[in-house]
PAVOFI-806201 format. One record per residue (C-alpha): residue in one letter; z, y, x. Coordinates in steps of 0.2 Angstrom, whole numbers, plus 2048, in hexadecimal, padded with zeros to 3 digits. Each point is the difference from the previous one (the first is absolute). Layout:
<pts>
AZYX
...
</pts>
This chain:
<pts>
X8846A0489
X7F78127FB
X80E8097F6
X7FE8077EC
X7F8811805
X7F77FD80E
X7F97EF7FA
X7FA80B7F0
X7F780B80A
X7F77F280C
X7F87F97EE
X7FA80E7FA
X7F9805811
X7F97EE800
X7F98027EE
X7FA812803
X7F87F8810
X7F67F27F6
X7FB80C7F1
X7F880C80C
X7F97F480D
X7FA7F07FA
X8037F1808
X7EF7F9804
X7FD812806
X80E80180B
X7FB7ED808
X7F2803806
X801814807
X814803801
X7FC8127FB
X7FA8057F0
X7F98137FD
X8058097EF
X7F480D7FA
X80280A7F2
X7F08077F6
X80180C7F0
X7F58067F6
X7FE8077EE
X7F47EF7FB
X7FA7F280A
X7EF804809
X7FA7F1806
X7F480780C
X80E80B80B
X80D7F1800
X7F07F5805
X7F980D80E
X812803804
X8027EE804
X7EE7FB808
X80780F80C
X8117F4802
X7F67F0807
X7F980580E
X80F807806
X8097EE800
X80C8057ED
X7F97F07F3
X8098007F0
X8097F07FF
X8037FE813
X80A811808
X7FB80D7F0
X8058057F0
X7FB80D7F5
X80A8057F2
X7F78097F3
X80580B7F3
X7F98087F4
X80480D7F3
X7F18007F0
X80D8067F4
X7FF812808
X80C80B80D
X8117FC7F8
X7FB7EC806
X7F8806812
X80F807803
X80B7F07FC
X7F47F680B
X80180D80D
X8137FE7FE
X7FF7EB804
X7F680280F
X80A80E806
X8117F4801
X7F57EF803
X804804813
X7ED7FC805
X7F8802810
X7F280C7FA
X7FC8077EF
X7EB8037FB
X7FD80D7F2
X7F08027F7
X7FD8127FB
X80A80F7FE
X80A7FB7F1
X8077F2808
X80380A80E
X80B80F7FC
X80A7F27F2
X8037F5812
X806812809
X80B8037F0
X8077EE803
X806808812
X7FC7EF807
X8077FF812
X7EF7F2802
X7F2805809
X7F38067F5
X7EB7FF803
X7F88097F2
X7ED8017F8
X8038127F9
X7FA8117FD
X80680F809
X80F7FB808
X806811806
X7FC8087F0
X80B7F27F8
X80F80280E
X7FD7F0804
X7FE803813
X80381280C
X7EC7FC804
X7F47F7803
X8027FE815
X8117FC800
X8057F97EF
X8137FE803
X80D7F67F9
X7FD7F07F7
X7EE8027F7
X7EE800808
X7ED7FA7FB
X7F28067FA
X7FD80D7F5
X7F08077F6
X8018117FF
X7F58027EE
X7FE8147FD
X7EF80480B
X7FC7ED7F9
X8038057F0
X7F580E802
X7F27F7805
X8007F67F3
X7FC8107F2
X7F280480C
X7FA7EE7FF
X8028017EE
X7F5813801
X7F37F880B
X7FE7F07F4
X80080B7ED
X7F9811806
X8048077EE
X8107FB7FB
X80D8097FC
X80E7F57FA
X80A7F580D
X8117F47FB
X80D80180E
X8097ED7FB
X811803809
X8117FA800
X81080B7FC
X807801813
X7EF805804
X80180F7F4
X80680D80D
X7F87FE810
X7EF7F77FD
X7FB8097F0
X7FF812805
X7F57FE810
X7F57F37F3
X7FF80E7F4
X7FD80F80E
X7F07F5807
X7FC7FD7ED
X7FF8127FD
X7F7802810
X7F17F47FB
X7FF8077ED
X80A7F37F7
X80D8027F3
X80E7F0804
X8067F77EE
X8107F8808
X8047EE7FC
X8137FC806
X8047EC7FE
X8107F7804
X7FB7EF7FF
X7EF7F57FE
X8058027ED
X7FC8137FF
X7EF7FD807
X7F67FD7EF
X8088117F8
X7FA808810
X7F17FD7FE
X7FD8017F0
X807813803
X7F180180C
X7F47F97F3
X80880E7F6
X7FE80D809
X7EE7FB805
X8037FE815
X7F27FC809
X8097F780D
X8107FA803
X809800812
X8107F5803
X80C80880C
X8047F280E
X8107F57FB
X8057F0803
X8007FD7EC
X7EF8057FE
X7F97F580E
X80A7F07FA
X7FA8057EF
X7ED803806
X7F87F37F3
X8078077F2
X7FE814805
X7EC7F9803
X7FE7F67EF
X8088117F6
X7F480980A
X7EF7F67FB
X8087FD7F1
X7FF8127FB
X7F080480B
X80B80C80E
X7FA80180F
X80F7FE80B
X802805813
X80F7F4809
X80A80180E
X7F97F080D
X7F17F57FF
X80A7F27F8
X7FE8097EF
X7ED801802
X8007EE804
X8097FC7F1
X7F480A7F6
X803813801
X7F380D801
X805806811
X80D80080B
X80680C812
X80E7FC809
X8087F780F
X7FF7ED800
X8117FA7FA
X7FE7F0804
X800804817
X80D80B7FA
X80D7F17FB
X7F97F480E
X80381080C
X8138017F7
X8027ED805
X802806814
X80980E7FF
X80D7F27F3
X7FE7F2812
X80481280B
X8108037F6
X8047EB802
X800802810
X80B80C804
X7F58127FD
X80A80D7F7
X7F58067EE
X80581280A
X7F77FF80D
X7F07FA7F7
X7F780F7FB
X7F98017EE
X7EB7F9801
X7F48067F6
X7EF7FA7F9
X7F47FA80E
X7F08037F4
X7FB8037EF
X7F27FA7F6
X7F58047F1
X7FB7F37F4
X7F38007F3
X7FF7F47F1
X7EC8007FB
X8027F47F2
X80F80A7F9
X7F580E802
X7F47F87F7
X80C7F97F2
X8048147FD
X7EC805800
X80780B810
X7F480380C
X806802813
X7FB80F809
X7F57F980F
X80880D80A
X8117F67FE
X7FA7F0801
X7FA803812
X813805802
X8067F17FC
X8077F280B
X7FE7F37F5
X7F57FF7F0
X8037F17F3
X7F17FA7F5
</pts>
């Protein structure tokens, strides 16, 4: 005979068990791994490099792993609240997509270790450095200032003449990615119109700003919003005939004019090991902080052509990959 507290406590632990763990889960492995991801909107691409980087490693969803996703479209005020779940969901590991989802994770002051997809993480004081990360976060960040940079050059070498560039960029970017963007603007003869969104909904008045102020090109700073909203960015682009530089070749795929940046996707597979390290029994602390292994240049010809933009020959020869 359990007794009235103590058999209150065994079914709710019981029902917390069977909530958390589902049944047919638990038959056939007896241990189930709970991983947290966040992210500002679902990106189908990440979660599904995240994942393909899972399966060789022995985690299949529906045997011995779940992921539970939340998501925050409705801006910071509902990232932070989904940060907050996770945070006090007791999970075994906790993936974030992008910075926002980040820092609103590290403003949870979730005691769950933590692998990130981020920008500068020491910048951010999200780790002491890079080497020897510390406490309760690691991953894989994609330090974008010298990429950012590179991009306006790109932009130079593709429209010698022009003069105008939009900088599309989101509010907690404002401080420590525009000044450096505007600095190499200055440097390369550009004047920078600044188009600051909050959501996918501000994207049409950004651009019509740029139409406005007659940019001739328009460069998305990296975000996780911008690449899970990459179809739309690219149809307002084409729509209003801007020729666009983006942040990994994804967006070119999809249709962009150009794009120069790491590949994201061996970024999340890469993010799926360092998840199994902390599984089995690494400490996020003593995994040190990985960067980029290589970045690519993409160039969309038929975009180009859809523009009437011709491509230096010069840059084409850069290129790794050119899509007809």
């Amino acid at each position: 005979m359990i007794p009235g507290l103590d058999r209150r406590r065994f079914l709710l632990t019981s029902l917390a068990s069977v909530v958390s763990r589902p049944l047919a889960v638990q038959a056939q492995t007896g241990k189930t791994h709970r991983i947290g991801w966040l992210a500002p909107v679902p990106n189908p691409n990440n979660l599904g490099a995240f994942r393909a980087g899972l399966r060789p490693l022995g985690y299949i969803e529906g045997e011995n792993v779940v992921i539970e996703q939340r998501y925050a479209e409705e801006g910071n005020d509902q990232l932070n609240r989904a940060a907050a779940v996770l945070a006090y969901s007791n999970l075994d590991v906790i993936v974030t997509d992008g910075s926002a989802a980040t820092l609103a994770l590290k403003r949870a002051a979730t005691t769950s270790p933590v692998v990130f997809v981020s920008g500068d993480p020491v910048a951010m004081g999200l780790v002491s450095n890079l080497s020897r990360p510390g406490g309760t976060m690691t991953g894989f960040a994609i330090i974008a200032v010298e990429l950012n940079v590179k991009r306006l050059e790109l932009v130079r070498d593709t429209i010698p003449h022009a003069s105008r560039l939009g900088v599309l960029y989101e509010p907690r970017q404002r401080r420590d990615m525009i000044p450096p963007i505007a600095a190499g603007a200055r440097s390369l003869g550009f004047e920078l119109t600044r188009l600051e969104v909050r959501t996918a909904g501000d994207f049409e008045a950004a651009f019509n700003t740029a139409v406005r102020e007659r940019v001739a090109a328009v460069m998305p700073v990296a975000s996780a919003l911008f690449h899970a909203e990459k179809e739309k960015l690219i149809s307002l682009a084409a729509k209003h005939r801007i020729p666009a530089i983006y942040e990994g070749q994804a967006f070119a795929e999809a249709g962009g004019l150009m794009s120069y940046g790491p590949d994201v996707a061996d970024i999340f597979r890469r993010a799926a090991t360092y998840v199994d390290r902390i599984l089995t029994g690494t400490k996020p602390a003593d995994l040190p902080v990985e960067q980029p292994r290589k970045f690519e240049l993409v160039v969309n010809l038929k975009t180009a052509k859809a523009l009437g933009l011709a491509i230096p020959a010069s840059l084409l020869a850069r290129a790794d990959r050119v899509i007809d």
